[in-house]
Structure formats: structure tokens, C-alpha cells
C-alpha positions as CSV (number, residue, x, y, z in Angstrom):
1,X,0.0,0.0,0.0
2,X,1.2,3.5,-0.6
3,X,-0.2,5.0,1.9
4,X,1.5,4.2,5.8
5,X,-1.2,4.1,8.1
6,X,-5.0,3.0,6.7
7,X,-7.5,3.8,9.1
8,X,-10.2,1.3,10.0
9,X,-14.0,2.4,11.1
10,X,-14.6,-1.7,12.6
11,X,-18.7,-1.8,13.4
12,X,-18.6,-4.9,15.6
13,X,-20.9,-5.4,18.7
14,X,-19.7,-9.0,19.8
15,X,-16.4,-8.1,21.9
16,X,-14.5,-11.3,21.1
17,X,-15.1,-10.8,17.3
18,X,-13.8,-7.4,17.7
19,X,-11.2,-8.0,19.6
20,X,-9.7,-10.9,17.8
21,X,-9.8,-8.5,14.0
22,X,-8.1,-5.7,16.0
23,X,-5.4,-8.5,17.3
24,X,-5.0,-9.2,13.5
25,X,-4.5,-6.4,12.2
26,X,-1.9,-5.5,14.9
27,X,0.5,-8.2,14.1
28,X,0.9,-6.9,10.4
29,X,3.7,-5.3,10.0
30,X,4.0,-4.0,6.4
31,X,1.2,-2.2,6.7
32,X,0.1,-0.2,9.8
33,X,-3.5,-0.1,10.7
34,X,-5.2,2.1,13.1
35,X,-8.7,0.9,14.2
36,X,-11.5,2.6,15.3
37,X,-14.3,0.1,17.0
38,X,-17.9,0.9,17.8
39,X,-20.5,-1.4,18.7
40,X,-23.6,0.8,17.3
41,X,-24.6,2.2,13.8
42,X,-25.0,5.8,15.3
43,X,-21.9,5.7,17.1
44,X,-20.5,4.7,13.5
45,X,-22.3,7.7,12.0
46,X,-20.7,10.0,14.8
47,X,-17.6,8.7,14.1
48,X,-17.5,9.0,10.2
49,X,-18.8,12.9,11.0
50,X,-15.7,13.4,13.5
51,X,-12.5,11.8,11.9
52,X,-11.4,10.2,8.2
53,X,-11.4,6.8,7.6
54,X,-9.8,4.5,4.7
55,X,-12.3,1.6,5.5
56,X,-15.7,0.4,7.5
57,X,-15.3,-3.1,8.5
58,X,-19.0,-3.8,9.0
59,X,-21.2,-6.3,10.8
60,X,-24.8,-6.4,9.4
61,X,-26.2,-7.4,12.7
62,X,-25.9,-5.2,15.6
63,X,-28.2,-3.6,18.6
64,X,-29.7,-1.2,16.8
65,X,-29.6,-2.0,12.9
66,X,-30.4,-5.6,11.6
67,X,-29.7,-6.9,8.0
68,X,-29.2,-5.2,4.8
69,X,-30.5,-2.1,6.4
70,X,-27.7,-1.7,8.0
71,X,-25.5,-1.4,5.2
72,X,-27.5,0.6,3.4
73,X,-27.6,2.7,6.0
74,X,-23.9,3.0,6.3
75,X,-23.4,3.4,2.7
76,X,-25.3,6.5,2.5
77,X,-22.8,8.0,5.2
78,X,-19.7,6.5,3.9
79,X,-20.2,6.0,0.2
80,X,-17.0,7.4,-0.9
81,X,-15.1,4.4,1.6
82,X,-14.9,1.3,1.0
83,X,-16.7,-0.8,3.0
84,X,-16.3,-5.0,3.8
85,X,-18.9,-7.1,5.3
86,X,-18.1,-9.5,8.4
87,X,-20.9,-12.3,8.5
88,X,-21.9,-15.2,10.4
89,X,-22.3,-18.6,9.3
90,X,-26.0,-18.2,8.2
91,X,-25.8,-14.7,6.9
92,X,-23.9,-15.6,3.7
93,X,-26.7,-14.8,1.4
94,X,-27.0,-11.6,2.8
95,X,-23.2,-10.6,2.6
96,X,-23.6,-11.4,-1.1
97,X,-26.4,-8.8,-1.4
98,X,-24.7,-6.6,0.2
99,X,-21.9,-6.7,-2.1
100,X,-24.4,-6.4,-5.2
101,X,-26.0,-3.4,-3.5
102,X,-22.0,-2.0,-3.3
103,X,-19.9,-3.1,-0.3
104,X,-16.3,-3.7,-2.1
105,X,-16.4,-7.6,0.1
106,X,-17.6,-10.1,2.3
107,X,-15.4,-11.9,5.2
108,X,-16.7,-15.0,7.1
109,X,-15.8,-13.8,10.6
110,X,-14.0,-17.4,11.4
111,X,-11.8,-16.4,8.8
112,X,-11.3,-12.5,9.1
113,X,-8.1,-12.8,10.7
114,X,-4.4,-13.3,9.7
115,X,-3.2,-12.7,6.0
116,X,-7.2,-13.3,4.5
117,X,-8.2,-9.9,6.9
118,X,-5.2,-8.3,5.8
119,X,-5.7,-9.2,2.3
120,X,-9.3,-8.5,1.8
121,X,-9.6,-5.1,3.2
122,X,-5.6,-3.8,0.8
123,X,-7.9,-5.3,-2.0
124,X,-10.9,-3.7,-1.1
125,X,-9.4,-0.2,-0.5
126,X,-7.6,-0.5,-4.0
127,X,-10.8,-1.8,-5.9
128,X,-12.7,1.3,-4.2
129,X,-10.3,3.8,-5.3
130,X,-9.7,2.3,-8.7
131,X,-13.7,2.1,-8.8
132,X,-13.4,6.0,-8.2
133,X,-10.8,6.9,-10.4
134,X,-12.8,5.1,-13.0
135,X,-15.8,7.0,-12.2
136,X,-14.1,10.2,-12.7
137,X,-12.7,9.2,-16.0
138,X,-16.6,8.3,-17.2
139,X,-18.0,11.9,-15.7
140,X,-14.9,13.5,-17.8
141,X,-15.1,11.6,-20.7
142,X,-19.3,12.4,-20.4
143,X,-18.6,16.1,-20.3
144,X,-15.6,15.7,-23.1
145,X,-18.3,14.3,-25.3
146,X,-20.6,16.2,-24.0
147,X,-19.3,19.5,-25.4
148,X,-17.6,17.9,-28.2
149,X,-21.0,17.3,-29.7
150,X,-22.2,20.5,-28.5
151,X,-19.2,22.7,-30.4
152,X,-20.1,19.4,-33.4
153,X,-23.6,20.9,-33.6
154,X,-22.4,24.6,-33.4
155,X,-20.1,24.2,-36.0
156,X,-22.9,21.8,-38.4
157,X,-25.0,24.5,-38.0
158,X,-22.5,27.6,-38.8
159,X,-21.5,25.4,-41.7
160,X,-24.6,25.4,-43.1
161,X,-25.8,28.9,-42.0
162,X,-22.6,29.2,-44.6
163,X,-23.3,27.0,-47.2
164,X,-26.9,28.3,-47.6
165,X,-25.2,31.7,-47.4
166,X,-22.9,31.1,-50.0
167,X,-25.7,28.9,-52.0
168,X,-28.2,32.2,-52.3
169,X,-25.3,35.0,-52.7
170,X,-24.4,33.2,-55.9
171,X,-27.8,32.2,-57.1
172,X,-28.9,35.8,-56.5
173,X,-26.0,37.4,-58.2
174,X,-25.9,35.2,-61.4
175,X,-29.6,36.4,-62.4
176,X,-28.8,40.4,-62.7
177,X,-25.5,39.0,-64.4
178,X,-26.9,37.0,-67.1
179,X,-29.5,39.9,-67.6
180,X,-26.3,42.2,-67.9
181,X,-25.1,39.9,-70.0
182,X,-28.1,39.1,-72.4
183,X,-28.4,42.7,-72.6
184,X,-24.9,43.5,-73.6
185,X,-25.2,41.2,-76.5
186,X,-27.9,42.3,-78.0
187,X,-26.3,45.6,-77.8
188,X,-23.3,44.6,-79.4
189,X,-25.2,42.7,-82.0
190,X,-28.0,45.0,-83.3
191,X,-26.6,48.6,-81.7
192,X,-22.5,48.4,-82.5
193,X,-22.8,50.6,-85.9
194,X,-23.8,53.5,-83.6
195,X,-21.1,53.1,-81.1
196,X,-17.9,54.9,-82.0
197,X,-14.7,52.1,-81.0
198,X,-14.0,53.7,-77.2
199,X,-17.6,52.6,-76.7
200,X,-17.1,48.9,-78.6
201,X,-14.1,48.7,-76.3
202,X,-16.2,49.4,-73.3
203,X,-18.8,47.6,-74.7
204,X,-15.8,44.8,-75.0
205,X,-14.9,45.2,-71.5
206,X,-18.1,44.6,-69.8
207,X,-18.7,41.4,-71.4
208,X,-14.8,39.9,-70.8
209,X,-16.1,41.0,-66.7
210,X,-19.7,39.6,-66.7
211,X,-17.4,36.5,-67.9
212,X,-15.1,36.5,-65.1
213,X,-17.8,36.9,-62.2
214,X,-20.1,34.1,-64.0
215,X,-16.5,31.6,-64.1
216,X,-16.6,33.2,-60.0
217,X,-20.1,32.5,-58.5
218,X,-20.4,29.1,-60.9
219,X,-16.9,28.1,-58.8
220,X,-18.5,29.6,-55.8
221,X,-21.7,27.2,-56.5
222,X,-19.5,24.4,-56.6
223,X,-17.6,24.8,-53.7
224,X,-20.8,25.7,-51.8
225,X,-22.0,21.7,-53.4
226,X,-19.3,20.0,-52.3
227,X,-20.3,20.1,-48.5
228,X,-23.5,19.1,-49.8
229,X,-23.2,16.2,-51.4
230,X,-24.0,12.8,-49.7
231,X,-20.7,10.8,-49.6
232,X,-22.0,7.6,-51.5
233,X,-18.5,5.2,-51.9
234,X,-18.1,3.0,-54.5
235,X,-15.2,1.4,-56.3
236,X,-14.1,4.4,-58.3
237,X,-11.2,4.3,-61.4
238,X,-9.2,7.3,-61.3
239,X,-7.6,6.5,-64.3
240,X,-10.9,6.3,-66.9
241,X,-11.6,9.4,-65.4
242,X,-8.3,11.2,-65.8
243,X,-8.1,9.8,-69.7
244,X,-12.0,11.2,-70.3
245,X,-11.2,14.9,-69.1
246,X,-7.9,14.4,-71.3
247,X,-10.1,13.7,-73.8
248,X,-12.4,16.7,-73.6
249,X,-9.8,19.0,-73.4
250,X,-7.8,17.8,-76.6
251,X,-10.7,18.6,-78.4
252,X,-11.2,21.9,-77.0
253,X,-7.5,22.6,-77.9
254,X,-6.6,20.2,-81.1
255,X,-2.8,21.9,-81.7
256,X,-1.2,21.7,-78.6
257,X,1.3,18.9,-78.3
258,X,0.8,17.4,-74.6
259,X,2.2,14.4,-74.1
260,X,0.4,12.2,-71.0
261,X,1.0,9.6,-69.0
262,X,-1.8,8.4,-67.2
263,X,-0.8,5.1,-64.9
264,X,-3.8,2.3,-66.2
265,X,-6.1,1.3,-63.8
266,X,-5.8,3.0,-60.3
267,X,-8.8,2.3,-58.4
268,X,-9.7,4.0,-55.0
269,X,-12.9,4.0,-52.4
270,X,-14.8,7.2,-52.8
271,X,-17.8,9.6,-54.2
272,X,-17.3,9.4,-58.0
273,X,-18.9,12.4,-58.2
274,X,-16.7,14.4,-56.3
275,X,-13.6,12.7,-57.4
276,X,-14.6,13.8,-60.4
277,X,-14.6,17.4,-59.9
278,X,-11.3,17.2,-58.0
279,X,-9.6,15.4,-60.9
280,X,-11.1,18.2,-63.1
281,X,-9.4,21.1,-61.5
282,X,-6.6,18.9,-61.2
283,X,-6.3,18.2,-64.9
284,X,-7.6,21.7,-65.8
285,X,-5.1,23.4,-63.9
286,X,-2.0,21.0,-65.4
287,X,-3.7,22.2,-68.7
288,X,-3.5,25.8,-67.9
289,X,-0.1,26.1,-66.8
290,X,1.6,24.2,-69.2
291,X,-0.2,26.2,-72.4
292,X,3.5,28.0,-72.7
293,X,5.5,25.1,-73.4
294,X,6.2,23.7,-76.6
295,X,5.4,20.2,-75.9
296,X,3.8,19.4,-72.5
297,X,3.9,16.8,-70.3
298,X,1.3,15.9,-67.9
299,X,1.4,12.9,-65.7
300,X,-1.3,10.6,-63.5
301,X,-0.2,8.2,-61.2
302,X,0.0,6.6,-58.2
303,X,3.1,5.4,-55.5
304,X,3.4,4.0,-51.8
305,X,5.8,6.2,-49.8
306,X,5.6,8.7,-47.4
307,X,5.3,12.6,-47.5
308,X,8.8,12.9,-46.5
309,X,10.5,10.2,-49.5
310,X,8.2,11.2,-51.9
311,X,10.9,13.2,-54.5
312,X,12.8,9.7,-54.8
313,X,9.7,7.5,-54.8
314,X,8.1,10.2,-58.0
315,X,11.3,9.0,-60.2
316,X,10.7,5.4,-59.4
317,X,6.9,6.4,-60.6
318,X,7.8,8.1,-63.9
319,X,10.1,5.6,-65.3
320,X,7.4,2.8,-64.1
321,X,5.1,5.0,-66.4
322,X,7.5,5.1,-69.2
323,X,8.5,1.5,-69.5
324,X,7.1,-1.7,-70.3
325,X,8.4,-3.2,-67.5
326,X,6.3,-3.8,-64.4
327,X,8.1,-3.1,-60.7
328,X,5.8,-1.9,-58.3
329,X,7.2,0.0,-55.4
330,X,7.3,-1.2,-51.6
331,X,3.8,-0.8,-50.6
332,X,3.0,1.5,-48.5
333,X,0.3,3.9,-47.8
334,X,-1.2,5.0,-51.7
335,X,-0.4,8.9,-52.5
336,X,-1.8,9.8,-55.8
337,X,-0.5,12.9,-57.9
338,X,-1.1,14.8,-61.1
339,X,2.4,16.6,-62.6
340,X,3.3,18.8,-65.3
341,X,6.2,20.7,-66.7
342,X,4.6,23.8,-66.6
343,X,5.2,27.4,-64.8
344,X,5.6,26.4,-61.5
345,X,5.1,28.3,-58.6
346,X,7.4,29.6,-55.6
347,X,7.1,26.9,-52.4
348,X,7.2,30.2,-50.7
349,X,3.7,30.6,-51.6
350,X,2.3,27.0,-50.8
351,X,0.5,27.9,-47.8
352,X,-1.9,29.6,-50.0
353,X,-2.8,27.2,-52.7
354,X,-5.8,26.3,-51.1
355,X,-7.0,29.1,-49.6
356,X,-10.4,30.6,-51.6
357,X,-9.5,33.4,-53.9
358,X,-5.6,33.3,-53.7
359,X,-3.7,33.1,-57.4
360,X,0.0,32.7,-57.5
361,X,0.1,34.1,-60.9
362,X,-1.8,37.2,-62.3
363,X,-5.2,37.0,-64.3
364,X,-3.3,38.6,-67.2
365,X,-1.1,35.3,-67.0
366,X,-3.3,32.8,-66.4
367,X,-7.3,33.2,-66.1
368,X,-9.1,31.8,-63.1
369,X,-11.1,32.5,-59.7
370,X,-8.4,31.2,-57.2
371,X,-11.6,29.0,-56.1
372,X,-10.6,25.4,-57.6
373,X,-8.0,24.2,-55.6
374,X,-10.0,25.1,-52.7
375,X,-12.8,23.5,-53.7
376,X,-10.3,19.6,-54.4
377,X,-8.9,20.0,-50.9
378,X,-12.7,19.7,-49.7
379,X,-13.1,16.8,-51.6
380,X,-10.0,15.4,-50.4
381,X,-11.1,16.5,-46.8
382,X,-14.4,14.8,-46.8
383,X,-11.9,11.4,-47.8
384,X,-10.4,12.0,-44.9
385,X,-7.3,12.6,-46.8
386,X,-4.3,14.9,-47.2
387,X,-3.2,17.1,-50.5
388,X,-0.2,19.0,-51.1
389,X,2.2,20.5,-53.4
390,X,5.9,20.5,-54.6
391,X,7.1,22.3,-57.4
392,X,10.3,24.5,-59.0
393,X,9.8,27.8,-60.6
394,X,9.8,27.2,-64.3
395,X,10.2,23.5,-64.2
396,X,6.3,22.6,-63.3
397,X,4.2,21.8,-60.2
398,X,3.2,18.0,-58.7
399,X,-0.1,17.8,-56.5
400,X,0.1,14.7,-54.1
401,X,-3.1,13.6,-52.3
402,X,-4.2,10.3,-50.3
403,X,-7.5,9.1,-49.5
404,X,-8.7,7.1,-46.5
């Protein structure tokens, strides 16, 4: 025991059986005990009101309490202590009540003496404060959960406060727009022999910027969507999907020269639909940013490394991609990653890739919103997965992203 002296409340009224536990407990020397005997229930209760105890050694039968009444008595004095039940040779039954109702044990009293006494009431004083420590652990982990759902809720409902916010804003800005933008073509069509060519270049203007703010709140829409949609998983292939927005973009563009490598057959765990739209931005943005180069190259795959090996594991990956040989790396946790050899951006700058209207180059580089990125690293999010970036200035950009 840790503690030196444990302090004994013994509520005997037979002076032999008393007499003979004190005896006991006398002779141990390990362990000091200091005992406290009464031979009543309320001199018990005056005694638990005066002075601490460690333990109430407890006989169920005594001059003024009889039976389980008396522990229950007792127990609603003492309920933080533990408390052990002495019994007779006919009151077995009752001990074992007793116990059920709370009491940490039960002791015969022709065997409460020697090492069995000392035994039983070291065990019961440990099982009564390992009972309490436990309890204490529940009421915190209670509360813990408690306001975890609470601040769950709060946030649920802020999100969606949000979402709706976000929802209506764009639904409500795109109807003047398209009237601004219905109008201004009408005015360009049937109206532009009376305008002199500072008004055709205003004329110009406007439409280019009803343009940009329809690309903006249509992005906006998206993003607001992504929260929205119910996360139905299914055996998705990245690859089909990858090779189909290829596909749609070749024929948007027929003379670039972009060559692609696109790794056959990777299949994940997921919402197709969402998927989809991250791949899109994905693609569209390796698209983009490699329009300056004379032949691009833009690359789908997948490897098993960590974060931290992933440089050396990407050239293992591209030469996979560009031979007929088959050597998978060590398997490890999948990362997935769309590359190019496009502009690039400055790692300086990484901590804003994601972040809703940040661009790392100018709209008179590259066109955009700065909302697409943002909207992938929700998808990823609601994967419970992780997306990042490494790139060179000049020498293109890699996106890395795993899924749970």
C-alpha cells in the first residue's frame, strides 16, 4: 500500500469478534493499521462525521440495525469508503447482497483474521479507489463528449448557416448577371454601328467582366455543393476518369502537343462524383499552366511512400510510367498525384494554394477564380485525406493527395 497508516471504522458489537480482527491487524507489519471500533450504527455515524477513515469493517447485525439495512444505511454515510462485510455462518446470502447493493467484500468472521483480513480489506481499499478513479474518467469523458458534440452541432450549423449563405449570394448574383449579360449582347449585335470604337471597347470590357464573375459565382456554387453532397462510396477508377477529361480538353484545344501519361487502372474508395470534380481542377489546372511550353507533359499516377520520400519515390513512378516493365514500389500507404512541366510556382507561396480566392500568378497570365483548388482540398477532406504540393519555378508543379 502507498499510503503508511490506513484507518479502519470496525462496526462490531460482539467483543471477542472485535477483539480478535483488532489482534489481526496489529500483528501486520508491512502495513500499519489504526482501528477505530464501535459497537452501534449511530456511534459509527458519529464517528465518520468526527474523523477520516480508509475503510468500515461492517457487521450487518448489531443492537440497533439488523440486515441489509444496515449497510444501506452505512453506505449513505460512507459511500465514498470502501466498506467489507463481516458475516456469520447463516448470513452468507446476505453478505452477497450486500456486495451487489455496493460493499467492495464479504469476510466470514471465522476467517477474518491473519493474511485473508489483511488481504481483503488492501484489495478492497484499492478496488474502491480504482472504482473512483474510473468514475471520474466516465463523468470527464461524459462532459468531453458532451461539449464535443455541443461545439459538433455549433459548427454543423455555422457550416450550413454558410453554405446556404454562399448557395443564395451566388444564385442571386448570377440572375442580374446573365440579364447584364443578355443585354450586352444584343447591344453589341443589333446597336454596335452607332457606337464609336472607345464605346465597342467598353462595350468589350463589360462582357470579358460579366465572364469572369459568371467563371466566379459558378466556382462559388461548386464549392458551396461539395459540402453538400452525400458521400455515396463506390469502387471508383481514377484513371478512366483522368483519360476522359484528357479527352475533352484535346478537343477543346486540337494543336497543342501534350504528351500524358496516365498510370492504367488505379482504383480507390470514394464519391465518383466528387472525385470527379477534383480530378477536373486537377487536370484543368496541369492544362492551364503548361499552355506556354512547346510540348507538355502531364502525368497521372499513383506510388506507396511517405510525405517525406516522396521526391525519390516520383522518379521510381515516372520511369514505371515510361516503361514496359512492371516493378511496383514497396507498398505502403497509396499517394496519388497529377504533374506537369509547366510554370511552376514559388514553395514560398504554398500555404496559399488552397485558400479561396488566392492566385499565384496574375489574371493577365493565367485566367481563373483562385476557387478550384479550394474546392479539391474539400473533396480530399471529406476522404479524410491529405493534398499538397511540390514544385520548381519554371520547371512545373506536382499535386500529391491520399485518401482514407
Amino acid at each position: 500500500m502507498s499510503q503508511e497508516l490506513i484507518k479502519v471504522l470496525l462496526v462490531e458489537d460482539n467483543p471477542g469478534d472485535a477483539f480478535l480482527i483488532q489482534e489481526s491487524l496489529k500483528k501486520r507489519h508491512k502495513t500499519k493499521f489504526k482501528v477505530t471500533q464501535v459497537e452501534r450504527l449511530k456511534d459509527a455515524f458519529s464517528c465518520l462525521e468526527s474523523d477520516q477513515f480508509d475503510l468500515v469493517l461492517l457487521d450487518l447485525f448489531l443492537l440497533d440495525s439488523q440486515g441489509l439495512n444496515t449497510f444501506t444505511e452505512i453506505s449513505l454515510k460512507a459511500n465514498h469508503l470502501p466498506i467489507v462485510v463481516l458475516t456469520g455462518l447463516n448470513d452468507e446470502e446476505m453478505a452477497i447482497q450486500a456486495v451487489r447493493l455496493g460493499a467492495q467484500d464479504y469476510l466470514k468472521k471465522e476467517l477474518a483474521m491473519g493474511e485473508v483480513l489483511i488481504y481483503s480489506l488492501c484489495y478492497a481499499i484499492e478496488r474502491k479507489r480504482t472504482q473512483e478513479q474510473l468514475k471520474q474518467q466516465k463523468i470527464q469523458l461524459e462532459t468531453t463528449n458532451a461539449e464535443l458534440k455541443k461545439r459538433t452541432k455549433q459548427l454543423e450549423i455555422l457550416n450550413d448557416e454558410l453554405e446556404a449563405f454562399s448557395y443564395t449570394v451566388s444564385h442571386d448574383l448570377r440572375s442580374p448577371l446573365l440579364s447584364i449579360d443578355g443585354f450586352s449582347f444584343f447591344l453589341e449585335k443589333e446597336h454596335s454601328e452607332s457606337l464609336n470604337s472607345q464605346g465597342k471597347s467598353y462595350l468589350k470590357r463589360i462582357r470579358q467582366a460579366v465572364s469572369r464573375m459568371d467563371k466566379l459565382i459558378i466556382n462559388l456554387l461548386e464549392l458551396s455543393r461539395v459540402q453538400q453532397i452525400e458521400m455515396c462510396i463506390t469502387e471508383v477508377n481514377l484513371s478512366e476518369i483522368v483519360q476522359t477529361l484528357f479527352k475533352d480538353l484535346k478537343q477543346q484545344d486540337t494543336q497543342r502537343k501534350v504528351k500524358l501519361k496516365i498510370a492504367p487502372n488505379v482504383t480507390v474508395q470514394g464519391n465518383k462524383q466528387l472525385l470527379k470534380i477534383a480530378l477536373e481542377n486537377l487536370i484543368s489546372n496541369a492544362w492551364k499552366y503548361t499552355a506556354q511550353e512547346e510540348v507538355a507533359t502531364i502525368q497521372f499516377g499513383v506510388l506507396f511512400a511517405s510525405e517525406q520520400n516522396i521526391d525519390s519515390h516520383l522518379e521510381i513512378e515516372k520511369k514505371r510510367l515510361n516503361s514496359e516493365i512492371d516493378f511496383s514500389p514497396i507498398r505502403q500507404t497509396p499517394i496519388y498525384f497529377i504533374g506537369d512541366n509547366g510554370v511552376g510556382f514559388d514553395m514560398y507561396q504554398a500555404d496559399k494554394l488552397f485558400t479561396p480566392f488566392q492566385r499565384l500568378h496574375s489574371a493577365g497570365e493565367f485566367q481563373g477564380t483562385g476557387i478550384g483548388l479550394a474546392t479539391v482540398q474539400r473533396i480530399i477532406h471529406r476522404h479524410q485525406g491529405k493534398i499538397w504540393a511540390k514544385s520548381t519555378q519554371g520547371k512545373g508543379a506536382t499535386f500529391y493527395f491520399t485518401l482514407s
